[in-house]
Structure formats: C-alpha cells, structure tokens
N, C-alpha and C positions, 0 to 999 in steps of 0.2 A: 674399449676405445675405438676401436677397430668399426663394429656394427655401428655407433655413433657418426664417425664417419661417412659411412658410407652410405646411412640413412642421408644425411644434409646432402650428400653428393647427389643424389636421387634426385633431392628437391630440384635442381638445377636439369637435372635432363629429363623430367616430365613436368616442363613450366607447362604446359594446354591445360593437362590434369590438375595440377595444384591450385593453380589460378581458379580454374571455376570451382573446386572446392573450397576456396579461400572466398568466391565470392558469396556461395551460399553461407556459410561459417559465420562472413561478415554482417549477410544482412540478420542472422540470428540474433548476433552478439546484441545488435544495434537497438532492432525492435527488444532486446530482451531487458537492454539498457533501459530503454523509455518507458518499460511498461513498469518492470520493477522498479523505477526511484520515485514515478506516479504514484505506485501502488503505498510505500511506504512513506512517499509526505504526505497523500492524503490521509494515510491512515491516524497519524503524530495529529495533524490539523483532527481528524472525527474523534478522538480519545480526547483534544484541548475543547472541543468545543462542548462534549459533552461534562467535563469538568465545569467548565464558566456556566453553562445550563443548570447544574446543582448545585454551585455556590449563588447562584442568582436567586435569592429569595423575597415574598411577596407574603404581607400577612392577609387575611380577610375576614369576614363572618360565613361561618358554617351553618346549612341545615340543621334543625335538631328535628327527633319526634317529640311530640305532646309528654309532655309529662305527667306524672299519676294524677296531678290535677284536672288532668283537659285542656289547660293551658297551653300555647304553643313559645317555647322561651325565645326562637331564633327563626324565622323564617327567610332567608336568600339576605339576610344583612338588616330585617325589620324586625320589628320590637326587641332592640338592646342599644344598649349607650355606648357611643358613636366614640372610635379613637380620637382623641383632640390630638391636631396640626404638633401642640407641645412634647405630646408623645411620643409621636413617629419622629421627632428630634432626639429626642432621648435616647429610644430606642438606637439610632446610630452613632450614640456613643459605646459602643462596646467591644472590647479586647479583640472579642471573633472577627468583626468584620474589619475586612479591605477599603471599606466605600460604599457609600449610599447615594442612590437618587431619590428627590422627595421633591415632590412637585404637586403643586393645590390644583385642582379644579381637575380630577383622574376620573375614572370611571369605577372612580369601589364609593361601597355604600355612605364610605364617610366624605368621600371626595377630594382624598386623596388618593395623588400614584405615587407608591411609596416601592423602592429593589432595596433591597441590600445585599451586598455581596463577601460572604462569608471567604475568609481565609481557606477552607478545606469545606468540600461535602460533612464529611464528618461530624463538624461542628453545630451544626440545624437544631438538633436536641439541646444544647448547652447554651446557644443564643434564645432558643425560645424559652427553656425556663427562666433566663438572663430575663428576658422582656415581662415573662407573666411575675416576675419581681418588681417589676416597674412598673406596672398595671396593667399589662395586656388582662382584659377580659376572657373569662376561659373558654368564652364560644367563641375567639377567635383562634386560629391556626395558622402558623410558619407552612408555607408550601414551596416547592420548586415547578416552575414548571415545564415540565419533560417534554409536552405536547409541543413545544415550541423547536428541538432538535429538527423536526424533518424539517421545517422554514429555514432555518439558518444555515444546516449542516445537510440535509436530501442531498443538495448537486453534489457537494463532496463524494457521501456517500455513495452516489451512483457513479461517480466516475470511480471509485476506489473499485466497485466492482466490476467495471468496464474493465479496468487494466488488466484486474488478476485473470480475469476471464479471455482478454489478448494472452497474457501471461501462457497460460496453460495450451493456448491454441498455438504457440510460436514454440511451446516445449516441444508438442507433442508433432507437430508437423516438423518441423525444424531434423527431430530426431530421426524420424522417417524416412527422410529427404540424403541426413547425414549418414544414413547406412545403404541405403539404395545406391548413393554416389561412390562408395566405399566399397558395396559388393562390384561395382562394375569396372572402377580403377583396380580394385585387385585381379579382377577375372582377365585385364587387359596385362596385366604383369604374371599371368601365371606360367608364362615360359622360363621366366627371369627367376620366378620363384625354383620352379623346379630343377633349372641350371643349378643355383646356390645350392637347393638340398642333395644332389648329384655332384658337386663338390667337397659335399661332407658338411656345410653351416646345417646345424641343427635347428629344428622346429623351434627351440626359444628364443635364438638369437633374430632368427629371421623374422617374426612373432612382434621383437623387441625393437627391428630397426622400422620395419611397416609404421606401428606404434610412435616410433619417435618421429619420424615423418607427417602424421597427423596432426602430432602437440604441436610442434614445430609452424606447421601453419596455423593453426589453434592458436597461440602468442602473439603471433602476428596479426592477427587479426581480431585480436582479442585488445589490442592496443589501440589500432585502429577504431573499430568497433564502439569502444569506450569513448572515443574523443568526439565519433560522430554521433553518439548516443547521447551525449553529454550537450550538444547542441540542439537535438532535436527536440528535449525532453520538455525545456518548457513551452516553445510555440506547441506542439503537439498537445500539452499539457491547457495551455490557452483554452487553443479549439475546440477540445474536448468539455471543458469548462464552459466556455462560452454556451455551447451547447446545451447543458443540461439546468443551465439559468436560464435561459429561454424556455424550456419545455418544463418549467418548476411550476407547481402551484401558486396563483399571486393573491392567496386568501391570506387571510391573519397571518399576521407571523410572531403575535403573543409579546414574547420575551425579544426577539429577534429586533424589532425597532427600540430596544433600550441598551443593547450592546453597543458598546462605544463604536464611533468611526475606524477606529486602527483595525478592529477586530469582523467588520462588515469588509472591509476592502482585503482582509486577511483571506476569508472566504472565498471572495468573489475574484481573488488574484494570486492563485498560490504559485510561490516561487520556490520550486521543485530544486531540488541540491541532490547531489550524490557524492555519498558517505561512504569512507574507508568499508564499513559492515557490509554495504552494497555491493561497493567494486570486488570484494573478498566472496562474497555469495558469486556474482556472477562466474569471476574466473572458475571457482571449485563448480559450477554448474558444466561450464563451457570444457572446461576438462574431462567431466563425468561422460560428456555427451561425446567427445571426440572419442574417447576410451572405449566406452560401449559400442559403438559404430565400429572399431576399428577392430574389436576382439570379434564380433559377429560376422563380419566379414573374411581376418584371417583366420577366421575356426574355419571356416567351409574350406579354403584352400590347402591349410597345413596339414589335412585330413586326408590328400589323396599322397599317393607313391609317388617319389620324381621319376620314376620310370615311366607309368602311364601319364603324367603331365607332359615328357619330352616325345611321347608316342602319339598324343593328339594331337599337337604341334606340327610333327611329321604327316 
C-alpha cells in the first residue's frame, strides 16, 4: 500500500515531467485511436463488399474450340440459341437468390442485363445447375465478377492500408519516444532513487512504484485519448477517403454500377465506430507500451549501488 502511495504522491511533485509525458502518451493514444478503428471498418466494409461481389451473379455465352467436326459451336455469344427475356424470369425464381436485376436492351449477346444476387457465395454451383434445369443452354455459364472489386472497393482498400501503415509508424515511433522520455525522467530522479535504496526500499518495490506512476498517467490519458480519438476518427476518415476517390481509376466499374445506391454511398461514406474489441486492444497496447518503457529504463537505474548514485550526486 505503502509504494502505491507514494508512487501517486510522485505524480503531484513532478507535474513538468508527467505532463509532457502525458502529452506524448496522449497524442499516441489518439492517433492510435484513429488509425485502428479506420483500419478495422475499412476492413468489415472490404470483407462485405467482397461478399456482395460473389453473390452478384451474371450468366453469358462462352468461347468454345471447334469441335471434332470443324465446326465452331460457340464463338463470343455467336452461333447458339439466344436466352429468351422468359428465361432470365424464370431463372429468378429460385430458393438461392436474394434478388435480381433484369433489364432488356444490356450489352450481352442476347440483350439482356440480367445480376442475380445469390444468398451465399456458396450457392453458384446449385443455382446454375437450378437454371441448366430450366434451360440454361450448356455453353452458357454463372460467373461472378471479381474484376469489379478494385472499382467499387480500391479506395477502401487503399485506405485500409494507409492506416495499418500509420498504425505501425505511430507503434514504432510512439515507443521510442516513450522510452527516451523514460530513460531521461528516471536519470533526473536518480538521487531520489538512490536515497530510497539507502533507506533500505528494495529494487522491487522501487521498480514497482516508478511502474505505477507511468500506468497512472497511461489511464489518464488513455481516457482522454479515446474521447479525442473518437472524434477525430471520421473527419480524418473523410479525408483520407475523399482522397483516394479522387486518385481511383474512373474506367469500368463492371459490377460496381449495378450495386444498389445504399451500398455506393456505403463505400463512398464510411461511418467509422469504435468497438468495445477496439477500445480493449488499445488500452492492453497502451499498457504494453507504457510497461516496456518503463522496465527498460528502471533496469539501467536499479542496476547501479545507492552508494555510487549518492556519490555522483555529491
């Protein structure tokens, strides 16, 4: 009880010290907020979009080679009997799908634009033999199509990898920062150290009250931290978006113009939240790092004799 004391009691008579460690700490927290709740709704948004991308299915006519005749059966949708408008009706009555768009005057061979959109990836094999039950012709094929992800989902993607890549630059400096500030606050208490071990407080207690004096600002500012992080996350999030829609390719986007409106403005407007799993990752990060800093720094100190600490002192 005793070292718990007397660590808090600390806090108060080296406000200079605590405070600019506290402000570093804080702006760690903060950026660390905004990069991690980025990093994990962009990621929920790239995992949904790429789901909706594999249930989004289109049928067509296939290439074939010549057959042992010399005949050619299929060539890009030419010579084979045309899906009738009736079919592609039919076809979207089935258990598998969620919904179909089917719209006459499309760009496939038969002229229609026909999506359907399958309950589960999964399901593709079970919907198409579903259809070649109802006449799909066999030189036509169920496809998804993937090529369409970088149009609709790229700027996600690229910001998903902005963040993690802030992420690891705000670990890795942040920590460096946090142990430099650490070596130098302890080296300014090493008389105060050597007093207490020339009292007789042993190296674990002393060790132990240093330690609590870091958490101590660590919490505090890990509250902090959280509330401004928590603000910053979606304008930051905006801008960053905003950004990588401007610099996106503006070729084809395939699949990407027949995704509903909810799912276009989902993309183009992600509304970043942070999650108990989040806030729980941060604190145990923000912990780790205060701990680390704090052990690397009283190892150098609690290593010398209170004798020669109170002699260079003198």
């Amino acid at each position: 009880m005793y070292v718990i004391e007397h660590a808090l009691l600390n806090l108060g008579k080296n406000k200079g010290r605590n405070i600019l460690l506290g402000v570093i700490i804080f702006a760690i927290i903060t950026a660390t907020v905004v990069a991690l709740t980025i990093f994990n709704t962009s990621g929920i948004i790239i995992e949904e979009t790429k789901t909706a991308l594999q249930c989004a299915v289109r049928i067509s006519p296939q290439r074939q080679m010549p057959n042992s005749g010399g005949a050619v059966t299929v060539t890009d949708g030419q010579q084979t009997a045309a899906v009738l408008m009736e079919q592609y009706l039919n076809f979207a009555e089935s258990e598998y799908l969620d919904g179909a768009d089917i719209k006459e005057g499309g760009r496939s061979a038969d002229g229609v634009d026909a999506i359907y959109y399958l309950k589960r990836p999964d399901m593709l094999s079970a919907f198409e033999t579903e259809m070649r039950s109802k006449g799909l012709p066999d030189n036509y094929a169920a496809k998804t199509d993937e090529s369409a992800f970088d149009s609709v989902a790229g700027p996600v993607e690229s910001l998903n990898k902005l963040s993690l890549t802030f992420l690891v630059i705000v670990f890795l400096m942040g920590a460096v920062i946090m142990v430099l500030l650490s070596v130098i606050s302890i080296r300014e208490r090493k008389y105060e150290i050597g007093v207490l071990r020339a009292m007789g407080m042993k190296k674990k207690k002393i060790a132990l009250s240093l330690w609590i004096e870091i958490i101590a600002v660590t919490c505090i500012c890990f509250l902090l931290g959280m509330t401004a992080g928590t603000i910053l996350s979606q304008p930051v999030s905006d801008a960053m978006m905003s950004g990588q829609i401007q610099s996106a390719d503006s070729g084809s986007t395939t699949l990407a113009d027949r995704l509903n409106a909810a799912d276009s403005e989902q993309i183009e407007n992600i509304n970043v939240s942070l999650d108990g799993i989040t806030a729980l990752e941060i604190f145990v990060v923000s912990m780790l790092l205060a701990s680390v800093a704090g052990i690397i720094s009283v190892s150098r100190i609690t290593k010398s004799e209170p004798i020669k600490i109170l002699m260079e002192r003198n």
